[in-house]
MDAnalysis code that builds the backbone (N, CA, C; Angstrom):
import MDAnalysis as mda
import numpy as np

u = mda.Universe.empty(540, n_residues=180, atom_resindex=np.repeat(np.arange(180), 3), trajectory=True)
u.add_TopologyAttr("name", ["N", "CA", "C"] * 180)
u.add_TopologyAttr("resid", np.arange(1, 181))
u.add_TopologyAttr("resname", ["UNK", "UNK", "UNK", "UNK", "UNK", "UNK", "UNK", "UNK", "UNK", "UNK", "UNK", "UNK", "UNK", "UNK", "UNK", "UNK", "UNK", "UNK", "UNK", "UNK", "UNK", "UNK", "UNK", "UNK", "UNK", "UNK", "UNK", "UNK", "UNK", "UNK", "UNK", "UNK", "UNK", "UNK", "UNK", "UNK", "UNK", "UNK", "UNK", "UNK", "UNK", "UNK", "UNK", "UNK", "UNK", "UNK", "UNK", "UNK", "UNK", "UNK", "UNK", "UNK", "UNK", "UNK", "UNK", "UNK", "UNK", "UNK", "UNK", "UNK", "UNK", "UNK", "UNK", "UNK", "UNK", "UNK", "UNK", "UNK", "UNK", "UNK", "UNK", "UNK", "UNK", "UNK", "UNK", "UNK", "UNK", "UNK", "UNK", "UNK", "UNK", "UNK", "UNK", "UNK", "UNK", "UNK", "UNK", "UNK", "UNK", "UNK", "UNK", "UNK", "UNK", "UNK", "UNK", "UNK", "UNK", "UNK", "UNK", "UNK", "UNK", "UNK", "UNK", "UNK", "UNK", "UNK", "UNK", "UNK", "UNK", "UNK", "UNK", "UNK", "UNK", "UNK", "UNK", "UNK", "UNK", "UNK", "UNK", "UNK", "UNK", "UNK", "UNK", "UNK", "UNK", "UNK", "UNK", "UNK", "UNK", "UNK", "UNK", "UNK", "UNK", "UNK", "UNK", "UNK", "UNK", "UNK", "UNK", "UNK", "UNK", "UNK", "UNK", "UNK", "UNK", "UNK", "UNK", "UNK", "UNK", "UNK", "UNK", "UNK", "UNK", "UNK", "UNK", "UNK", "UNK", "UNK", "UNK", "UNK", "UNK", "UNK", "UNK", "UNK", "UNK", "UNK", "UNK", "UNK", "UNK", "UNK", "UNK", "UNK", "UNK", "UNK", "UNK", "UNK", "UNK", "UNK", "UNK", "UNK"])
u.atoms.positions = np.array([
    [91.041, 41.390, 44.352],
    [91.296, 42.780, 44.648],
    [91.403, 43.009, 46.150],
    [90.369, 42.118, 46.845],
    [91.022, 42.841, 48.590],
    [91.703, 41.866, 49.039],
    [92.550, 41.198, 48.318],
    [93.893, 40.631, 48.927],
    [95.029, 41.496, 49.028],
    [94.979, 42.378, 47.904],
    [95.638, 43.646, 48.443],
    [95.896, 44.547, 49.381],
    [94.795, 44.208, 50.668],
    [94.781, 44.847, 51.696],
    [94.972, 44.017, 52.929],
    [95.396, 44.591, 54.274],
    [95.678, 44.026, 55.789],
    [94.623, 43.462, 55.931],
    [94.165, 42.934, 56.634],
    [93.066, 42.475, 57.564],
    [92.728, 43.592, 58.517],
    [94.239, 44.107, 59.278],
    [93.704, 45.251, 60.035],
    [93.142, 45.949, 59.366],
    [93.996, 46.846, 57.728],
    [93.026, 47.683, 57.813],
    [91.505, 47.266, 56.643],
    [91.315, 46.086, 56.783],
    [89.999, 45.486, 56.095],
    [88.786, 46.235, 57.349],
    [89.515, 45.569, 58.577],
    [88.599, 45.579, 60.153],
    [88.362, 47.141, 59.814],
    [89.418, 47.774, 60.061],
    [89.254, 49.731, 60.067],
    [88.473, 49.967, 59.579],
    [88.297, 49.722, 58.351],
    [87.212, 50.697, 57.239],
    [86.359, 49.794, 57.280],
    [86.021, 48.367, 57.606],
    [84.656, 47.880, 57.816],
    [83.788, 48.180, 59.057],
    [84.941, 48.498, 60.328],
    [84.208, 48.966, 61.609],
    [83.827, 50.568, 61.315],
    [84.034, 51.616, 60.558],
    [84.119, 52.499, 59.885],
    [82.594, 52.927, 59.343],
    [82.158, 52.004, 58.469],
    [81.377, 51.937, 57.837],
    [80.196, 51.221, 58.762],
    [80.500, 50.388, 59.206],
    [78.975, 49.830, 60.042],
    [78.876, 51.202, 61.148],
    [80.104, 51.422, 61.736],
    [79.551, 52.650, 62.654],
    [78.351, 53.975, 62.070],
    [78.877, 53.987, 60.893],
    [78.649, 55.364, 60.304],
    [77.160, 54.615, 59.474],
    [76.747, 53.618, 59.102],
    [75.312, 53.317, 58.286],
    [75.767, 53.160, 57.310],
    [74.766, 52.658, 56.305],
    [74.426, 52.780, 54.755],
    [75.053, 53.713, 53.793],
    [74.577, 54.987, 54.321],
    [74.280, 56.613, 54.218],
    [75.658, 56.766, 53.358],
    [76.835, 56.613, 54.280],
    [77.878, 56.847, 54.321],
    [79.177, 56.241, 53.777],
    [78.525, 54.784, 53.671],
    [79.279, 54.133, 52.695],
    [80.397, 55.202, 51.667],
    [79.931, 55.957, 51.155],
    [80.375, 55.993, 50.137],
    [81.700, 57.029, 50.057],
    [81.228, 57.785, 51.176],
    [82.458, 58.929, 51.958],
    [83.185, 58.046, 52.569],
    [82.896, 56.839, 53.143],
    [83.755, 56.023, 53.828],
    [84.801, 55.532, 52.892],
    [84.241, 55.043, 51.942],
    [85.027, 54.349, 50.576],
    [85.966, 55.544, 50.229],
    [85.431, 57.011, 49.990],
    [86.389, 57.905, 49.379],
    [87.722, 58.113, 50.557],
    [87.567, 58.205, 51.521],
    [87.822, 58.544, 52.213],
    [89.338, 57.697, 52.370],
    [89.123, 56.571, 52.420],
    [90.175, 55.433, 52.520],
    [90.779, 55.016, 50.933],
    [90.017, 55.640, 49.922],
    [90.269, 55.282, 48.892],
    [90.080, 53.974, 48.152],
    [88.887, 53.120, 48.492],
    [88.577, 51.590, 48.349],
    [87.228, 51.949, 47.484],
    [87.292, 51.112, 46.906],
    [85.838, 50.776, 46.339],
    [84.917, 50.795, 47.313],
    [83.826, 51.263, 46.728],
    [82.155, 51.102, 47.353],
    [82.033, 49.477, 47.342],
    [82.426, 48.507, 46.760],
    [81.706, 47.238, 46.976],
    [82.720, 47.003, 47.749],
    [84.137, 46.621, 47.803],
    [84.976, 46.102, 48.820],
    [84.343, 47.173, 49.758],
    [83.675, 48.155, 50.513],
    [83.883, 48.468, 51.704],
    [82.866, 47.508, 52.507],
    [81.564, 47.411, 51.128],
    [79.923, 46.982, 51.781],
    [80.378, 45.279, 51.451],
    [81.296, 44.806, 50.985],
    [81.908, 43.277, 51.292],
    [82.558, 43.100, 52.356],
    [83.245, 44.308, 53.415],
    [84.023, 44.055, 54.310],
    [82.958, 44.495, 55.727],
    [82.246, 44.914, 55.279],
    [81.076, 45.295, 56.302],
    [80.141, 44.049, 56.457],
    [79.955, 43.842, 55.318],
    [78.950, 42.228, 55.381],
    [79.678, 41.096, 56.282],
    [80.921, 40.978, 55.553],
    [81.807, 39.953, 56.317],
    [82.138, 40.329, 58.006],
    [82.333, 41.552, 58.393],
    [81.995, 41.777, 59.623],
    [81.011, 41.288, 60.042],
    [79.762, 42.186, 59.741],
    [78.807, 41.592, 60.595],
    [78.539, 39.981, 60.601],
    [78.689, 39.427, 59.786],
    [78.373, 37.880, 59.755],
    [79.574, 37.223, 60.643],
    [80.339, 37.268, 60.749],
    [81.571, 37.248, 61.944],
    [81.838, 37.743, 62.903],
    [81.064, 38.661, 63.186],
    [81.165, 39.389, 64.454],
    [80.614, 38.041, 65.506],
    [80.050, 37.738, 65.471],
    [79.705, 36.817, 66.792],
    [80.679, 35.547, 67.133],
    [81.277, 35.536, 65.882],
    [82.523, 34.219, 65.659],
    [83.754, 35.126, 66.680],
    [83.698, 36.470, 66.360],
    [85.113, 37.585, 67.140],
    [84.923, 37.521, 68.249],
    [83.793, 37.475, 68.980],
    [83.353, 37.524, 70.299],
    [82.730, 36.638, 70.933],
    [82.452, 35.265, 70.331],
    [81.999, 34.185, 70.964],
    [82.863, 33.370, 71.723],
    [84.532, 33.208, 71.625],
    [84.831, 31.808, 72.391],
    [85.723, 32.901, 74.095],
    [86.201, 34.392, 73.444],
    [86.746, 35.218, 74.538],
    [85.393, 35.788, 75.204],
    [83.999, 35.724, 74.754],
    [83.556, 36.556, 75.300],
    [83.009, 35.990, 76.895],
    [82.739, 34.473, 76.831],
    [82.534, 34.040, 77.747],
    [83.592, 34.378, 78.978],
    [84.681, 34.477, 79.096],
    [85.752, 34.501, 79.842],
    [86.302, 35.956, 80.375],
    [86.100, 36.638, 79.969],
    [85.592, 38.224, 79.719],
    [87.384, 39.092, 78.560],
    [87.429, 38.423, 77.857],
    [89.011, 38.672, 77.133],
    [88.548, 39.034, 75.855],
    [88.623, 39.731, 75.113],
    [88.307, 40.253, 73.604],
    [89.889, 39.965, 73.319],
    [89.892, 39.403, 71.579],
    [90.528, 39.270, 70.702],
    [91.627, 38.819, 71.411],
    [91.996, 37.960, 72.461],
    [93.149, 37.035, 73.108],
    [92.033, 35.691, 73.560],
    [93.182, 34.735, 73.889],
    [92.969, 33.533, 74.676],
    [92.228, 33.937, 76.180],
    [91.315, 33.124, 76.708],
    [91.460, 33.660, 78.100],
    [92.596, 32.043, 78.830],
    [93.295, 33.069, 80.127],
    [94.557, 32.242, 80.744],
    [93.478, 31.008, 81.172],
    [94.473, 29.936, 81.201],
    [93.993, 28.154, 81.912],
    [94.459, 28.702, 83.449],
    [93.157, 28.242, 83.887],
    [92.971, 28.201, 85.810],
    [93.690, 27.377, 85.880],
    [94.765, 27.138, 87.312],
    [95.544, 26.782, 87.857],
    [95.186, 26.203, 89.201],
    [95.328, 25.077, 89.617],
    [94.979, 24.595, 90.821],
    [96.430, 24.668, 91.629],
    [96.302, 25.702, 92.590],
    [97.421, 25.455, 93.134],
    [97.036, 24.759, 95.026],
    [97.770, 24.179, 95.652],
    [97.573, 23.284, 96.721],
    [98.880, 24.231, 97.660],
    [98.027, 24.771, 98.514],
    [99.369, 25.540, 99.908],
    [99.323, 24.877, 100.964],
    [100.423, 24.644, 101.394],
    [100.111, 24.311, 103.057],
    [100.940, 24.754, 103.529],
    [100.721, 25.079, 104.982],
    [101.639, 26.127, 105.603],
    [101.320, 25.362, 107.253],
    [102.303, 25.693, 107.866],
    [102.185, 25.140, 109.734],
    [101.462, 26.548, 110.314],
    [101.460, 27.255, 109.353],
    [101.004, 28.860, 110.461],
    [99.621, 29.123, 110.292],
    [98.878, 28.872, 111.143],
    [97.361, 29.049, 110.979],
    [96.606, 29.964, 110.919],
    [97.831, 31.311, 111.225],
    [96.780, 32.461, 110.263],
    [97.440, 32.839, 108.843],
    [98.784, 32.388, 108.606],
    [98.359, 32.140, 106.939],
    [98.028, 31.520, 106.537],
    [97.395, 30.663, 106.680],
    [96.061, 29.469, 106.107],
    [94.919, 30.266, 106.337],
    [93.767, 30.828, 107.214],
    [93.288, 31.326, 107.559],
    [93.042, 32.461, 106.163],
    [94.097, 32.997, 106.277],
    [94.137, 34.174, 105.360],
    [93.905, 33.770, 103.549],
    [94.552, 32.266, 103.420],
    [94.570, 32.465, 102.360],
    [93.371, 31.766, 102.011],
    [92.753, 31.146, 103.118],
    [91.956, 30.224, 102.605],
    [90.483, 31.595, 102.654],
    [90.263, 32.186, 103.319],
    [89.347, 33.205, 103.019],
    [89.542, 34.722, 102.392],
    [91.021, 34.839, 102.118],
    [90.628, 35.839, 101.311],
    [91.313, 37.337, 101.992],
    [91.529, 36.848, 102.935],
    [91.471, 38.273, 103.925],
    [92.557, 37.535, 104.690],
    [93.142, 38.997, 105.628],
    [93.776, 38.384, 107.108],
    [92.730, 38.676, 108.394],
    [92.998, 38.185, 109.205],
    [92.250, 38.229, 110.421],
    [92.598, 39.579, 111.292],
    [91.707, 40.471, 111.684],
    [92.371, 41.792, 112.238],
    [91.904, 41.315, 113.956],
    [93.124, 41.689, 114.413],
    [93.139, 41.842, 116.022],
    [93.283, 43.251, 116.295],
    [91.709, 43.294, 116.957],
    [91.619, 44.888, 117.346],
    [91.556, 44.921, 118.934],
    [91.889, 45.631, 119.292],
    [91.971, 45.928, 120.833],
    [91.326, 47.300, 120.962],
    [89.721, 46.160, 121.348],
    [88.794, 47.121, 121.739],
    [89.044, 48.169, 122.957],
    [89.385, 47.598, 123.848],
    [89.870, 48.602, 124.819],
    [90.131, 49.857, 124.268],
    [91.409, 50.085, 123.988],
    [91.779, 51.019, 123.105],
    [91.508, 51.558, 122.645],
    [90.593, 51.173, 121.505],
    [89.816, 51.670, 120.487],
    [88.598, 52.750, 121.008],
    [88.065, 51.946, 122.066],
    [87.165, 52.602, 123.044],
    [87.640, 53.875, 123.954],
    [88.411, 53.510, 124.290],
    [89.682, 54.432, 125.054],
    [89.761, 55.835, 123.912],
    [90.491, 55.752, 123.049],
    [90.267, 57.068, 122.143],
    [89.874, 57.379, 121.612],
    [88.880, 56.586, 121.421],
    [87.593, 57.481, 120.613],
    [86.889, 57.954, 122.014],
    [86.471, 58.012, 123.001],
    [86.024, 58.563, 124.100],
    [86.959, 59.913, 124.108],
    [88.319, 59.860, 124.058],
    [89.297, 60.760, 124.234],
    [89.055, 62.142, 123.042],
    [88.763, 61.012, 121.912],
    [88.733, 62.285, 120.778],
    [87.520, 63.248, 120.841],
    [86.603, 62.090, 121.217],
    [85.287, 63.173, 120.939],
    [84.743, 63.887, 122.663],
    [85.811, 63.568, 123.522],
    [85.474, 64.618, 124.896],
    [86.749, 66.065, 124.266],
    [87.882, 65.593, 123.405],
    [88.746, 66.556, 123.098],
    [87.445, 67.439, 122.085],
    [87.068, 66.893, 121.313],
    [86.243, 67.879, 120.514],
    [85.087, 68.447, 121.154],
    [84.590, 68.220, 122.155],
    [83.353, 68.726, 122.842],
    [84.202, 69.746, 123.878],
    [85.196, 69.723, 124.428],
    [85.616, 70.743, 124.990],
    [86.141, 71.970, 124.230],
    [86.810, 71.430, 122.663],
    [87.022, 72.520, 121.868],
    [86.068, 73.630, 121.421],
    [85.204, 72.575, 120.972],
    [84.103, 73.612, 120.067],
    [82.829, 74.064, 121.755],
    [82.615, 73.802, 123.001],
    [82.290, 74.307, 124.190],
    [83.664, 75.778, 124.310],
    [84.486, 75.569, 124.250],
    [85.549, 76.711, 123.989],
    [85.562, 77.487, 123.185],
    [85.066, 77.232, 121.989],
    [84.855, 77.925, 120.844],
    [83.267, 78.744, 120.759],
    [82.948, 78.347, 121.797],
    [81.093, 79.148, 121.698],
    [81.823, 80.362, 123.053],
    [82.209, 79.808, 124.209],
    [82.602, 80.742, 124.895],
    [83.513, 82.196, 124.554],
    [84.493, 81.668, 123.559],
    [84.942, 82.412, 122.688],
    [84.475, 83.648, 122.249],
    [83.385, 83.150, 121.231],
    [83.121, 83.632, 120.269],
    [81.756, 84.634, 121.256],
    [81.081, 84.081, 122.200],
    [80.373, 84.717, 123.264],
    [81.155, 86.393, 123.988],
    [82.209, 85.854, 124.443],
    [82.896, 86.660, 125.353],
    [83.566, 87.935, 124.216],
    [83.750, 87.749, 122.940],
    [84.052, 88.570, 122.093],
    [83.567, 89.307, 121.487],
    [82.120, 88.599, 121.226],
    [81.203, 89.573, 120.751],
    [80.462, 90.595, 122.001],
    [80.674, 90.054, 122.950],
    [79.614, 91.007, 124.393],
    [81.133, 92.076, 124.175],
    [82.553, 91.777, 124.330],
    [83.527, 92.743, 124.669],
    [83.358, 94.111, 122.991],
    [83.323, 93.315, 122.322],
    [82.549, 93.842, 121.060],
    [81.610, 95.080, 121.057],
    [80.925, 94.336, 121.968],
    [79.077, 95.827, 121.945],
    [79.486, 96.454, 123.145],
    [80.346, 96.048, 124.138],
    [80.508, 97.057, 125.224],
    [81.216, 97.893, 124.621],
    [81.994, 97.894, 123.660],
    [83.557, 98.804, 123.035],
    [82.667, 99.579, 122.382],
    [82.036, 99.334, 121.408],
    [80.862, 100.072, 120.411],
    [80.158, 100.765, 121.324],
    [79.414, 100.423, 122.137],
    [78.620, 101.301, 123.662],
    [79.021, 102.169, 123.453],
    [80.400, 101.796, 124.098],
    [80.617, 103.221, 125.026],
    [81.776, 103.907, 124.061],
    [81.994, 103.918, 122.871],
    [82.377, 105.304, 122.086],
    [81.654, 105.888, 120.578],
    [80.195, 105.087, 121.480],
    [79.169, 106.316, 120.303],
    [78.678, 107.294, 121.187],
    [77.845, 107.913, 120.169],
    [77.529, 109.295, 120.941],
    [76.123, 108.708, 121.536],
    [75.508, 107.682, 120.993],
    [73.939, 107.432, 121.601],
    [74.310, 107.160, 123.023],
    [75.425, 106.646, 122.949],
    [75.842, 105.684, 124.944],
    [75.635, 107.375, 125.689],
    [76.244, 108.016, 124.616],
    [76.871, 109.872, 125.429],
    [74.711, 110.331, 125.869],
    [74.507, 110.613, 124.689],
    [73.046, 111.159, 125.052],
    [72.662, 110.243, 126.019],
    [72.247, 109.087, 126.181],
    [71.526, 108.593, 126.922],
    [71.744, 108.554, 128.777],
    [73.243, 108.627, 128.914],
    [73.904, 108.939, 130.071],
    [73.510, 110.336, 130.266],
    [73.490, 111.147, 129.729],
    [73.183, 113.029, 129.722],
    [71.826, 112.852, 130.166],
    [71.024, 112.374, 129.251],
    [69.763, 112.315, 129.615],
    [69.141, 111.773, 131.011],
    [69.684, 110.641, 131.163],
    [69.495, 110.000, 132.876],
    [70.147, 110.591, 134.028],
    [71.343, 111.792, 133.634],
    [71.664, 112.643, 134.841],
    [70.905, 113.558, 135.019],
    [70.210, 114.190, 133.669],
    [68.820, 115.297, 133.926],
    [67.694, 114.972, 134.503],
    [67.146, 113.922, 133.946],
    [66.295, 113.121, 135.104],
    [66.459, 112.986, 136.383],
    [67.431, 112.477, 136.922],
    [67.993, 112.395, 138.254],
    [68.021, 113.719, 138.675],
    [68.755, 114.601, 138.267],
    [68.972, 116.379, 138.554],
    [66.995, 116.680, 138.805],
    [66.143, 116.265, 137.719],
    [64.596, 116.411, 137.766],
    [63.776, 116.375, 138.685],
    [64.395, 114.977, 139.240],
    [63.443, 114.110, 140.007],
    [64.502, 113.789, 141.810],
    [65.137, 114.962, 142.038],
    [65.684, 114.919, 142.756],
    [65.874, 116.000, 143.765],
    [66.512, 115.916, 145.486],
    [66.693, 117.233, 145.948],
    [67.780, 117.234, 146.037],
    [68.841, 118.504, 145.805],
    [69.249, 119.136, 145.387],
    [69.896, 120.226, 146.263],
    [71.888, 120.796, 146.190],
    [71.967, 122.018, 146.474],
    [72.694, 122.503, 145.569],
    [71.882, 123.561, 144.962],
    [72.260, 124.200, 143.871],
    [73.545, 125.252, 143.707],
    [73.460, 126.006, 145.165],
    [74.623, 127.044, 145.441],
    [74.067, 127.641, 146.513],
    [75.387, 126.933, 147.690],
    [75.206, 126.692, 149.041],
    [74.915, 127.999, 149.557],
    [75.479, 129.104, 149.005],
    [76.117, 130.938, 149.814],
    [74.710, 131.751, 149.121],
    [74.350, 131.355, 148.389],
    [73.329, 132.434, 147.948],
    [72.096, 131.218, 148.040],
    [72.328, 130.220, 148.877],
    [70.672, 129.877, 149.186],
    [69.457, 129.255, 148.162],
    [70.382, 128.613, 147.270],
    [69.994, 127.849, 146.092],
    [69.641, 126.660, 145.878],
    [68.195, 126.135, 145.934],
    [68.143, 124.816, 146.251],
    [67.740, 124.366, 145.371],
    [67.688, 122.761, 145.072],
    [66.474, 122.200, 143.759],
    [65.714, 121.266, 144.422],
    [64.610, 121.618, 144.094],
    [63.501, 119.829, 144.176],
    [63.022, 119.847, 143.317],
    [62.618, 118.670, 143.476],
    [61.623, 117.565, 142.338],
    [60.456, 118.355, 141.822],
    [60.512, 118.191, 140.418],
    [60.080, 119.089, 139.135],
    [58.508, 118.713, 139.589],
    [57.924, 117.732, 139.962],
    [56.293, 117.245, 140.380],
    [56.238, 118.188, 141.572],
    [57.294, 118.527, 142.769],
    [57.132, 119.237, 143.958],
    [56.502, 120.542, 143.228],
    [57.585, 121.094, 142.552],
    [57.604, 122.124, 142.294],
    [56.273, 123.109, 141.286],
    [55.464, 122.013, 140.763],
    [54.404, 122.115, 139.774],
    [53.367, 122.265, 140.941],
    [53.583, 121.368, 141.501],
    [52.549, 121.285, 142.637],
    [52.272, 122.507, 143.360],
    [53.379, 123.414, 143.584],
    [53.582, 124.143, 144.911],
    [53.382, 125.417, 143.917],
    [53.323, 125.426, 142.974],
    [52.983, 126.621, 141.849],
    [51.949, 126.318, 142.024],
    [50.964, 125.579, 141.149],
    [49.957, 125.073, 141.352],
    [48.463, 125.807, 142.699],
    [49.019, 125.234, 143.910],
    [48.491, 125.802, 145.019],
    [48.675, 126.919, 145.395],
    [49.474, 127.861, 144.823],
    [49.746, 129.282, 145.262],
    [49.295, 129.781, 144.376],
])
């Protein structure tokens, strides 16, 4: 009776069934339409072969193929950095430190003058900033009003030259009440 079927799909519904347990067998079987014993015969035969599927590729790291035959191949070349190269793997880099030294000094004095530019910036914009705000609120207005009254307070003074009008200092003037 399971000569009637692929091998592939023997593998399908036996990898099927070991995935899924015991349990399941039997939805597995409906499912594919096979008998309950051909599924738990194709599951048995898996597992007892499974190590035969994966024992001679697994060493080599190749599932279900050959792994390729290593090749000895022999180069010779007159140029001694492709020998060099092939014999380690790599090519040989010629760096010219100079250079190298040279602009990276260049890049990172270019970036220390940028972002030194960028604080001055951002300095000089924000002070032009609070001077602009200053001086068109009304607190800049009171506080200027207020320090000319003071001054007018604490100061002498001609009030109105033709009729003999003078001011002094608001302490003079307490004073000179005061004693009279």
């Amino acid at each position: 009776m399971s000569d009637n079927y692929s091998s592939e799909f023997k593998a399908k519904v036996a990898l099927d069934a070991v995935s899924q347990g015991r349990a399941v067998i039997e939805k597995v079987a409906q499912k594919y339409d096979v008998p309950e014993e051909e599924v738990i015969a194709w599951a048995s035969q898996l597992q007892a072969d499974a190590a035969k599927v994966f024992g001679a590729t697994e060493e080599a790291g190749f599932v279900g193929e050959e792994a390729p035959k290593a090749e000895n191949v022999t180069i010779t070349s007159d140029n001694p950095v492709f020998s060099f190269a092939v014999d380690r793997g790599v090519t040989k880099d010629d760096i010219n430190y100079s250079q190298l030294i040279f602009w990276s000094s260049f890049g990172v004095t270019l970036l220390i003058v940028f972002i030194v530019g960028l604080v001055y910036f951002t300095q000089y914009s924000l002070f032009e900033a609070q001077r602009e705000v200053s001086s068109q609120s009304h607190f800049s207005e009171v506080v200027e009003l207020r320090s000319n009254q003071e001054q007018d307070l604490n100061s002498f003074g001609v009030v109105d030259l033709e009729n003999g009008i003078y001011r002094i200092p608001i302490d003079s003037a307490i004073n000179k009440m005061a004693i009279d």
